[in-house]
C-alpha positions, -999 to 999 in steps of 0.1 A, spaced: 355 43 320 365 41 284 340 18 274 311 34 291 324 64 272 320 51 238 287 36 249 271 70 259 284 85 220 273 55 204 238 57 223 242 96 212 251 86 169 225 67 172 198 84 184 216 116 158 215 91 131 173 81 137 163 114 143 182 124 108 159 95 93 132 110 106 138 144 90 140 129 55 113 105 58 85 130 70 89 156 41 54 156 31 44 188 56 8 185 51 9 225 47 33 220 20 16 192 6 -19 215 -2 -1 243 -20 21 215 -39 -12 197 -48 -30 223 -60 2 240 -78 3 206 -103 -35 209 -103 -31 242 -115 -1 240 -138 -18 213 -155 -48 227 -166 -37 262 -171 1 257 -190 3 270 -226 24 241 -236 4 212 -220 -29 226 -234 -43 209 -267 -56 244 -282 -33 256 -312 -12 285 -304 20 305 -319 50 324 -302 77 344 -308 109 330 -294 142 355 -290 171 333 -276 202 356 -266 234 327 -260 268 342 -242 299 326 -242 329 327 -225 364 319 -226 388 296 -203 401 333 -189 359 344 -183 360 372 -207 331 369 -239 339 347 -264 306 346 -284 277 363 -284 238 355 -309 206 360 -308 179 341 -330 142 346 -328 122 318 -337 84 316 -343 70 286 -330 34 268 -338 20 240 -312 -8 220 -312 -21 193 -290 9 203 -268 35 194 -294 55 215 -312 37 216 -354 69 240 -374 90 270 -365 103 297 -384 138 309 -383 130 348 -382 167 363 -379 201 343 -368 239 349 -363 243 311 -368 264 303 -337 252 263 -340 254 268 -298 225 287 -302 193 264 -300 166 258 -282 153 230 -259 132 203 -273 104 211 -249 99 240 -227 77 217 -200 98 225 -167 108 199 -143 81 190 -124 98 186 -87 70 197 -65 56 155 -77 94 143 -70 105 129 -33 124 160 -21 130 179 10 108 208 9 104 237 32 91 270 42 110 301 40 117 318 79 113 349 63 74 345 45 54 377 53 23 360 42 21 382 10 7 375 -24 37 355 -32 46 319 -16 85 305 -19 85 267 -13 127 256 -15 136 220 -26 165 197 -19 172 166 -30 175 140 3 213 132 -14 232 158 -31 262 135 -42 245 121 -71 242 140 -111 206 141 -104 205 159 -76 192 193 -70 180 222 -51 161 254 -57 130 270 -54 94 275 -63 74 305 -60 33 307 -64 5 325 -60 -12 320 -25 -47 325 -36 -46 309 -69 -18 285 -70 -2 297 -101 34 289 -103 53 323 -106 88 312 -110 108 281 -108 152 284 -99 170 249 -104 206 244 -97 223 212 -100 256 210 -88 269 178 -102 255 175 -133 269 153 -163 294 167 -187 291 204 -170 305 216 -136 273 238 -127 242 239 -144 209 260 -131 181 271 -151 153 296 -141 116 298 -151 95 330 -150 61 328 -154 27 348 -156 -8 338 -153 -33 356 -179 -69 349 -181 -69 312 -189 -36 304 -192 -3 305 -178 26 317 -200 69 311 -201 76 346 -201 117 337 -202 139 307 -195 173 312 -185 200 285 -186 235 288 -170 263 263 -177 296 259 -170 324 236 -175 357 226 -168 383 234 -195 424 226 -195 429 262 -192 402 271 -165 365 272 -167 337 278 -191 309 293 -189 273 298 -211 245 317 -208 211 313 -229 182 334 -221 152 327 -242 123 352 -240 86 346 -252 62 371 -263 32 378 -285 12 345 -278 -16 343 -307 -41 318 -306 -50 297 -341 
């Protein structure tokens, strides 16, 4: 009795266990697949910092602090003007700084690219079918440093990548890391219109946290 028992939840596991398989192997949704295709295509001809034409922007990067207890510790802002060219950064200019050394910027501001990366992705229930599409993202783990989850919103007619939320719950060095990308499409060209980061980390005392949100404006062409 016993033994047929454990043979009908072992048949039962298993057939759990392969249909689980299943569910991670077959996260390609064809659906998914044509508004993740065209996205890259997209984003890769139409991203100010991926293009090769010369451009300038102005760079204002606002860094909070705060303390073990979660009250502000530290608060800057430094606006930056920043010249490209051939998609690499040429010089910037330091325009006005508090000089919190905290206070600086990424070395690139090329998102990452998940919608290439093996990950679970999925529609929203809730999608009216308006302007806007949300795609979410999971990484098949979410034990490892690397793994992540999120979101991705686009244009439905044209593809465009709107906005971009990462969150990466067991990061290196930090407790909770997740960083958001807002974007707009104009004319040719899609623009960063802000990049926000949020850290935080475990201290002696209690935790830490950080918050740097880097706005760009005034895009010139050379």
């Amino acid at each position: 009795m016993f033994k047929r028992g454990f043979l009908i939840i072992g048949v039962l596991l298993l057939s759990v266990l392969l249909l689980f398989s299943i569910s991670l192997a077959d996260d390609t949704d064809p659906v998914i697949s044509f508004y993740l295709d065209n996205l890259d295509y997209v984003f890769n001809q139409q991203y100010i910092f991926k293009i090769d034409s010369g451009f300038s922007c102005r760079v204002s990067s606002i860094l909070e602090k705060t303390n073990y207890r979660g009250k502000p510790d530290k608060t800057d802002t430094t606006i930056f003007r920043l010249f490209y060219n051939h998609g690499k950064m040429d010089s910037s200019t330091i325009i006005d700084t508090a000089k919190i050394e905290d206070n600086i910027l990424p070395s690139d501001f090329i998102p990452p690219l998940v919608w290439r990366d093996s990950l679970q992705f999925g529609f929203y229930p809730n999608d009216t079918g308006s302007g806007t599409l949300a795609i979410s993202f999971e990484s098949k783990s979410m034990d490892s440093a690397n793994s992540v989850t999120g979101f991705i919103s686009l244009n439905r007619a044209d593809f465009y990548i709107e906005k971009l939320f990462l969150h990466y719950p067991h990061p290196e060095n930090y407790d909770r890391i997740s960083e958001i990308y807002t974007f707009e499409q104009s004319g040719e060209f899609i623009y960063l219109r802000k990049l926000e980061l949020h850290r935080s980390k475990v201290r002696f005392f209690g935790r830490e946290f950080t918050k740097q949100v880097i706005d760009f404006s005034d895009y010139r062409a050379k």
